[in-house]
C-alpha distance (Angstrom), angle and dihedral (degrees) to the residues before:
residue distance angle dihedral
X1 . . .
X2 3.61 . .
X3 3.89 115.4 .
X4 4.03 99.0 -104.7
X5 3.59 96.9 46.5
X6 3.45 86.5 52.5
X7 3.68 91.6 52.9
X8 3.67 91.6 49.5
X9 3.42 101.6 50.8
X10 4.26 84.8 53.4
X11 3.76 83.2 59.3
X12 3.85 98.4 45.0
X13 3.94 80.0 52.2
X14 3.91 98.0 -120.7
X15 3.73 94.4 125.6
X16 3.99 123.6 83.9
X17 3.56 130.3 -159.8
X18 3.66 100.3 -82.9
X19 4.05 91.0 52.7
X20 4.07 83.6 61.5
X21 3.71 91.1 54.8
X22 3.66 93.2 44.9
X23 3.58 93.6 57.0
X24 3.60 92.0 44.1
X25 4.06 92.7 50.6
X26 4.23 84.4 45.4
X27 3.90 95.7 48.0
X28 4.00 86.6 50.1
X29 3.66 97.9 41.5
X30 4.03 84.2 54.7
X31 3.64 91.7 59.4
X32 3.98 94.9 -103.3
X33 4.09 101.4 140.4
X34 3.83 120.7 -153.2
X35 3.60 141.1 149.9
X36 3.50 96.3 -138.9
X37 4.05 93.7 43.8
X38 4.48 77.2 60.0
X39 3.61 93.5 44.7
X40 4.00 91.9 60.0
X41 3.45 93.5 48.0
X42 3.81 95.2 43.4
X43 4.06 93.4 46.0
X44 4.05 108.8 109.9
X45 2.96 112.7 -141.1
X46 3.87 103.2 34.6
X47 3.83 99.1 -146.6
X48 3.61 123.8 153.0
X49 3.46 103.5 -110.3
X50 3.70 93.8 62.5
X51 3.63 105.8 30.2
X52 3.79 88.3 55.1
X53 3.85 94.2 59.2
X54 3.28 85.5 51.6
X55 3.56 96.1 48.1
X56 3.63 98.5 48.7
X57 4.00 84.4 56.5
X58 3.08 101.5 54.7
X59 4.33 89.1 52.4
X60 3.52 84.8 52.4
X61 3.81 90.9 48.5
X62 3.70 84.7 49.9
X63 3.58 100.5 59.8
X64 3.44 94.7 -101.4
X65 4.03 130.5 124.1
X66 3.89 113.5 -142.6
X67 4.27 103.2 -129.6
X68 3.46 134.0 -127.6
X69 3.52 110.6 -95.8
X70 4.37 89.0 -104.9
X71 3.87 84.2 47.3
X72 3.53 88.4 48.5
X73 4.16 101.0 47.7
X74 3.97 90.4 47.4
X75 3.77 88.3 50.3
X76 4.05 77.0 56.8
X77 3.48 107.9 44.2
X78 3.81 91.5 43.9
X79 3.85 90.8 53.5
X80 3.80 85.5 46.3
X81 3.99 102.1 54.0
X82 3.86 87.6 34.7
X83 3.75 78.6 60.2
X84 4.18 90.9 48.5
X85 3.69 94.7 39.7
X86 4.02 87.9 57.7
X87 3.97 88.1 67.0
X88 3.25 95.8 -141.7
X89 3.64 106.5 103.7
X90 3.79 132.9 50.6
X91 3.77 100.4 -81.2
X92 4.01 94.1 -148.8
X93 3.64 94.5 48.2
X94 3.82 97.7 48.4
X95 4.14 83.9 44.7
X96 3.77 88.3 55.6
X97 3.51 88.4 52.5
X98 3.81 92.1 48.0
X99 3.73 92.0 57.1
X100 3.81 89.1 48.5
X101 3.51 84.7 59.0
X102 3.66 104.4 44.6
X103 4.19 93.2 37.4
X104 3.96 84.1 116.6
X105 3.91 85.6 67.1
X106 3.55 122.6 88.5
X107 3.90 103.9 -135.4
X108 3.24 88.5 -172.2
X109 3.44 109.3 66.3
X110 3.83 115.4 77.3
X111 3.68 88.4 23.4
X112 4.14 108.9 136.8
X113 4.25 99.1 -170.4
X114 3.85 104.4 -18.8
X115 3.40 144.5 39.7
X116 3.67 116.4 -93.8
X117 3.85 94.1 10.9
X118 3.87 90.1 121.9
X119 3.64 83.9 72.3
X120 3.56 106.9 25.1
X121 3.22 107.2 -104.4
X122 3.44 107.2 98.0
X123 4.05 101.6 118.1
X124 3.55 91.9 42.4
X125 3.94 90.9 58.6
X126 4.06 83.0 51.1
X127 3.38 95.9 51.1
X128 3.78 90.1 42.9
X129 4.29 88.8 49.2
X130 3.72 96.5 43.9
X131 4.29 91.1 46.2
X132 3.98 85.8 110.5
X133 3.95 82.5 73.4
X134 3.98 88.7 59.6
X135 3.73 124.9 -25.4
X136 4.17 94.7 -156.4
X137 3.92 86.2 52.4
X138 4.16 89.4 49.9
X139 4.06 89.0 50.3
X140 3.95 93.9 48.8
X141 3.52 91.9 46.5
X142 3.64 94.6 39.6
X143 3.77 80.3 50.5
X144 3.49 102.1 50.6
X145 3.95 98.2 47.1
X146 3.83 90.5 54.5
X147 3.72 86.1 60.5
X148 3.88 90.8 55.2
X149 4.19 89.1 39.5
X150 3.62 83.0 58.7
X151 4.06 92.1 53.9
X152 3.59 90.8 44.3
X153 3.81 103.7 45.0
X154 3.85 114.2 15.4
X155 3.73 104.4 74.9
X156 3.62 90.6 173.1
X157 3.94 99.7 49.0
């Protein structure tokens, strides 16, 4: 998992303890020296609270910035549909886990008609609700909105 999604996902508050130390153990293992990547994996006991100062040092220390939790869930859901629009995973499943990820995130507020328009996603999360009807029409139009998402939102793709 790429460094920023990571990142995110600490600020969406879908990483525990143990995925800090991970990442530190990783990030050392790959040759990447810091003080605070040491500290986490030196701190006794490894409880939240600590660890996560730590953490959030040593992504500072790395030249990263830590996002605001709306920075952090569009990092998310643009990793997510990237993910869709690629076609090669199930496009329901990889929404589910988008919404996992995002669940901090009130789609609600902002929205004009639907749910999840504020971000774009509001006839994906449609199709994804009404996939009892047919789950191979859910996955191509899962599918096919990423592809517009994509137009909309990624600039740079």
């Amino acid at each position: 998992m790429d460094d920023e999604i990571f990142i995110a996902r600490y600020v969406a508050d879908k990483l525990d303890a143990k995925d800090l130390v991970q990442f530190a153990d990783n990030k050392l293992k790959q040759g990447i020296f810091s003080e605070c990547l040491l500290n986490i994996l030196d701190e006794e006991p490894k409880f939240w609270g600590s660890v996560s100062v730590l953490f959030e040092k040593a992504v500072n220390e790395l030249g990263y910035k830590i996002p605001s939790l709306e920075e952090a869930i569009w990092i998310l859901i643009k990793y997510h549909i990237t993910l869709i629009s690629q076609g090669c995973i199930s496009p329901t499943k990889q929404f589910r886990e988008m919404l996992n990820d995002i669940d901090r995130f009130d789609l609600y507020k902002g929205s004009k008609e639907d749910i999840g328009d504020n971000i774009g996603i509001s006839k994906m999360y449609s199709l994804y609700h009404e996939q009892s009807h047919s789950i191979v029409k859910a996955n191509q139009g899962i599918y096919m909105e990423s592809l517009k998402w994509i137009k909309i939102y990624c600039s740079d793709q």
